[in-house]
NUDREN-714951 format. One line per 2 residues: number of its first residue (from 0); their letters; for each residue x, y, z of N, C-alpha, C. Coordinates in nm, 4 decimals, padded with zeros to 6 digits, always signed. Layout:
BEGIN
NUM	a	X Y Z X Y Z X Y Z  ...
***
This chain:
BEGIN
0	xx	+03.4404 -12.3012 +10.0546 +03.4237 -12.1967 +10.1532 +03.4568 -12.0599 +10.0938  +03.5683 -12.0535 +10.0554 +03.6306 -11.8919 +09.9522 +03.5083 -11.8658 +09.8896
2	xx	+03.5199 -11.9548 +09.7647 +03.4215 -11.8736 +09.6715 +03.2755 -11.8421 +09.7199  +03.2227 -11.9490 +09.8057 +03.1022 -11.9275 +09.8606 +03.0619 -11.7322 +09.9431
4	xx	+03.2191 -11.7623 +10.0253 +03.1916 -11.6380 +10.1274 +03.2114 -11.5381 +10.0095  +03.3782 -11.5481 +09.9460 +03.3244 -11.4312 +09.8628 +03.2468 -11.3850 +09.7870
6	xx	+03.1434 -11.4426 +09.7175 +03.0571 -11.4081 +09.6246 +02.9361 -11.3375 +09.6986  +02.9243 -11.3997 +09.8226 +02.8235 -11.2822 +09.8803 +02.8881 -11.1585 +09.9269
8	xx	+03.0234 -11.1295 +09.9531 +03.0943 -11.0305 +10.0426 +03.1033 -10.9434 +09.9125  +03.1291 -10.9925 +09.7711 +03.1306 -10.8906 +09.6876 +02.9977 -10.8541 +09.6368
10	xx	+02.8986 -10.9270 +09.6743 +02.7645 -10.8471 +09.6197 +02.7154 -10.7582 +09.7545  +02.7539 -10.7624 +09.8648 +02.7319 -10.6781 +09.9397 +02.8485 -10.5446 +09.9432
12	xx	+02.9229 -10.5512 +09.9434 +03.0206 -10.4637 +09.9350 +03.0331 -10.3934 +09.7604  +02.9443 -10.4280 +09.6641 +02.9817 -10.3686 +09.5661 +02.9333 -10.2090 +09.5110
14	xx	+02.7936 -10.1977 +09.6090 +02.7544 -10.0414 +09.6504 +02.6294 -10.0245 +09.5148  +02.5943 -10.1825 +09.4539 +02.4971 -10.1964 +09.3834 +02.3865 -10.1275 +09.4602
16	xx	+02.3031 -10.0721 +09.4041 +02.1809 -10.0217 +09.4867 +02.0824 -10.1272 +09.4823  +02.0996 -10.2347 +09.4006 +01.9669 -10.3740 +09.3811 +02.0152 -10.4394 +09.4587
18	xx	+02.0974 -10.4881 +09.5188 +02.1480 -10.5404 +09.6014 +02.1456 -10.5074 +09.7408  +02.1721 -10.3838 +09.7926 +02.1181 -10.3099 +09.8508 +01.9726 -10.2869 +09.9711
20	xx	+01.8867 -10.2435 +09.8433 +01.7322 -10.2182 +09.8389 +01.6524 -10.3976 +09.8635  +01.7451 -10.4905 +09.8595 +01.7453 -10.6331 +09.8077 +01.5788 -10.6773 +09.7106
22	xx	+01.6588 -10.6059 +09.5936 +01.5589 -10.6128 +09.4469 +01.6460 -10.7126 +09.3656  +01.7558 -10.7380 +09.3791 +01.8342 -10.7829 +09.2762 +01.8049 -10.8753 +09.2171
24	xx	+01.7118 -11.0005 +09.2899 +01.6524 -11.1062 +09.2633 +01.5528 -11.1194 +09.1709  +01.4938 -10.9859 +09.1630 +01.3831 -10.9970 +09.0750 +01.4680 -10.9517 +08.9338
26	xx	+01.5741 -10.9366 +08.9451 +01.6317 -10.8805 +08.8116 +01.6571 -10.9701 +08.7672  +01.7132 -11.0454 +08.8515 +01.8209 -11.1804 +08.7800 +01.7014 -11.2826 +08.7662
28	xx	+01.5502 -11.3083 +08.8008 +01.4717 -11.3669 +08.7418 +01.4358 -11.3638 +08.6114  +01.4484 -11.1941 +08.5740 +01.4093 -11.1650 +08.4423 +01.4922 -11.2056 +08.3391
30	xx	+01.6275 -11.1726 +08.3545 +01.7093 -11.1960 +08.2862 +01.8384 -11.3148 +08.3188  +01.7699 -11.4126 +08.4016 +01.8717 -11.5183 +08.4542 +01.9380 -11.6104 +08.2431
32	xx	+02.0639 -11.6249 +08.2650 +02.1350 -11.6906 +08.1471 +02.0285 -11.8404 +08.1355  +01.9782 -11.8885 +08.0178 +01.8975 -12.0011 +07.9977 +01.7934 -11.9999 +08.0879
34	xx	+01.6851 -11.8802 +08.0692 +01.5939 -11.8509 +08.1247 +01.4184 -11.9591 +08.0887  +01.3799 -11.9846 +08.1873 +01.2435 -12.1491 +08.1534 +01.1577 -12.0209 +08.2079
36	xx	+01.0509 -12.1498 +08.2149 +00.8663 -12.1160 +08.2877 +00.9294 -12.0616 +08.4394  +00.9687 -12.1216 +08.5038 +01.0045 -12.1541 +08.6207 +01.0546 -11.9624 +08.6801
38	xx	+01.1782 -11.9079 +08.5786 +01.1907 -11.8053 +08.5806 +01.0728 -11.6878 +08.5826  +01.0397 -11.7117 +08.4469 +00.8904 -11.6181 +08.4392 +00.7929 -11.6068 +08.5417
40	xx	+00.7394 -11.6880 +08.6360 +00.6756 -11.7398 +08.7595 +00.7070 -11.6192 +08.8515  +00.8681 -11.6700 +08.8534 +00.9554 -11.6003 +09.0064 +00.9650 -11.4606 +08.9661
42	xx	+00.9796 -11.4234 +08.8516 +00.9734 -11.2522 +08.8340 +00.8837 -11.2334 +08.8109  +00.7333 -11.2678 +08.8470 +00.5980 -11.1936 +08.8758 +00.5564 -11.2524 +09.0138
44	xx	+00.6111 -11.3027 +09.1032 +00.5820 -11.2928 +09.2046 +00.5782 -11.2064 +09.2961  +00.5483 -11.1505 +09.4132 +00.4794 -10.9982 +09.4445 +00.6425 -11.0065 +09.5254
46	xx	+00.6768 -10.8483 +09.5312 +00.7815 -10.8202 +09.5832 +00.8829 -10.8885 +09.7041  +00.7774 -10.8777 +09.7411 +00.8493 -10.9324 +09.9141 +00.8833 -11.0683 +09.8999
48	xx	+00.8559 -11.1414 +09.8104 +00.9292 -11.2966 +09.7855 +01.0927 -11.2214 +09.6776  +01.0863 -11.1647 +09.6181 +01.2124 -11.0957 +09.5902 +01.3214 -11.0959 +09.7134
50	xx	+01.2505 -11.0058 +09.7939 +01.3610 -10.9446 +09.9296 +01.3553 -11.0775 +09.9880  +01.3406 -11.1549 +09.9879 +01.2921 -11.3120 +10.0933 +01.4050 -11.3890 +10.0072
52	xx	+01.4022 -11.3824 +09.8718 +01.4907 -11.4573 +09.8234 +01.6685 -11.3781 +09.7967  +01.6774 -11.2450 +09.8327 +01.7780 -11.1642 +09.8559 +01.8132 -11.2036 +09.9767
54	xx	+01.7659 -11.1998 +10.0819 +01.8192 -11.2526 +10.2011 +01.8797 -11.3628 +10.1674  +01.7918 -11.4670 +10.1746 +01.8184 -11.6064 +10.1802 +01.9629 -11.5973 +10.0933
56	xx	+01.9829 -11.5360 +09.9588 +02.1205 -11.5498 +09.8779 +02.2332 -11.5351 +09.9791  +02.2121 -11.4207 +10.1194 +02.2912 -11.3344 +10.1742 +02.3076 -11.4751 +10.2771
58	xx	+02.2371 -11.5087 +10.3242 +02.2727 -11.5873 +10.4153 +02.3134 -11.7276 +10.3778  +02.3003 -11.7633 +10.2837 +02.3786 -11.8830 +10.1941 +02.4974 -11.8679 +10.1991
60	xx	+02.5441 -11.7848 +10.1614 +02.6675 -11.6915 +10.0520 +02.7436 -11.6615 +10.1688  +02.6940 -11.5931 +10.2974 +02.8114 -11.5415 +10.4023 +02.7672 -11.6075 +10.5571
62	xx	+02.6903 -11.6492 +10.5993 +02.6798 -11.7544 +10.6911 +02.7317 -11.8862 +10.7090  +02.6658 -11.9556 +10.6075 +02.6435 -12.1081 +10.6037 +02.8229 -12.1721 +10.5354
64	xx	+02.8697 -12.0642 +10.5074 +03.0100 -12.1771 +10.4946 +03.0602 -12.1928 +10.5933  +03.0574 -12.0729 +10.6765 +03.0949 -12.1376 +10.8045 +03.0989 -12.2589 +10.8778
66	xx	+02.9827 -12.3155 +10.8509 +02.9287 -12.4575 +10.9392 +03.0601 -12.5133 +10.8466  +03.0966 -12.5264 +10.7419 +03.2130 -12.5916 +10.6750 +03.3327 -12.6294 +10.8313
68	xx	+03.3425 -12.5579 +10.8515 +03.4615 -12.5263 +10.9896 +03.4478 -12.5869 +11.1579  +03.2691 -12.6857 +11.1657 +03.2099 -12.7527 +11.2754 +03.2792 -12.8909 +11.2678
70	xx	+03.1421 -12.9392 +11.3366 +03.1438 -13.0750 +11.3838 +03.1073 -13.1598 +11.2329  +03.1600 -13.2873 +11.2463 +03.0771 -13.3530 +11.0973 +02.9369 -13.3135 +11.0877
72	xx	+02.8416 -13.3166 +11.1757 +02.7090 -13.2991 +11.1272 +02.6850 -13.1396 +11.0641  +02.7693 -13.0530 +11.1293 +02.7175 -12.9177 +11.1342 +02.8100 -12.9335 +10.9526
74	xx	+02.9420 -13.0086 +10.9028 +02.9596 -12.9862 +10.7794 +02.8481 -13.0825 +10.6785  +02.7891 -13.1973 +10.7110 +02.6977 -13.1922 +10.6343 +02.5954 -13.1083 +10.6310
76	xx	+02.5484 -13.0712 +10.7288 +02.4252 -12.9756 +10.6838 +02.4815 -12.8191 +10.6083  +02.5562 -12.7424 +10.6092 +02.6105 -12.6803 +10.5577 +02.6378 -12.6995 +10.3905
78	xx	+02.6972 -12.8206 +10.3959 +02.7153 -12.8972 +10.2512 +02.5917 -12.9119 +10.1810  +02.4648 -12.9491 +10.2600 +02.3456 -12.9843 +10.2041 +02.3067 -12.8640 +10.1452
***
C-alpha cells in the first residue's frame, strides 16, 4: 500500500511538467531501463495513448491501493 500510494503522490507532487502535461509516458517508453520491440511500438503510438497510459499510472499508483483496506474480494481485485 505505502510504496504503491507513494510513488504516485511523488510523481504528482514533484512539479515535473511531463507529468503534469501527462507526456511522461512517452518518455519513459523511449528510454525505459532494458528497453525491447514492445517499447519502440508504445513510443510511436499517437499521443493520446500516452495521456491514457499517464492516467491509468495515476490511478494505479493512488486509487487502487485503497481497495487493499475492503472486503476480501475488493483486496483481491486490487491485488490483481
Amino acid at each position: 500500500f505505502r510504496l504503491m500510494l507513494s510513488s504516485g503522490i511523488v510523481k504528482w507532487r514533484s512539479g515535473c511538467p511531463s507529468w503534469h502535461a501527462f507526456s511522461a509516458m512517452n518518455h519513459h517508453f523511449e528510454t525505459q531501463p532494458l528497453p525491447n520491440i514492445g517499447g519502440f511500438f508504445a513510443f510511436h503510438l499517437v499521443k493520446y495513448c500516452s495521456k491514457t497510459a499517464c492516467y491509468l499510472v495515476f490511478f494505479l499508483e493512488i486509487l487502487i491501493p485503497f481497495l487493499f483496506f475492503g472486503t476480501p474480494l475488493m483486496r483481491l481485485t486490487g491485488a490483481g
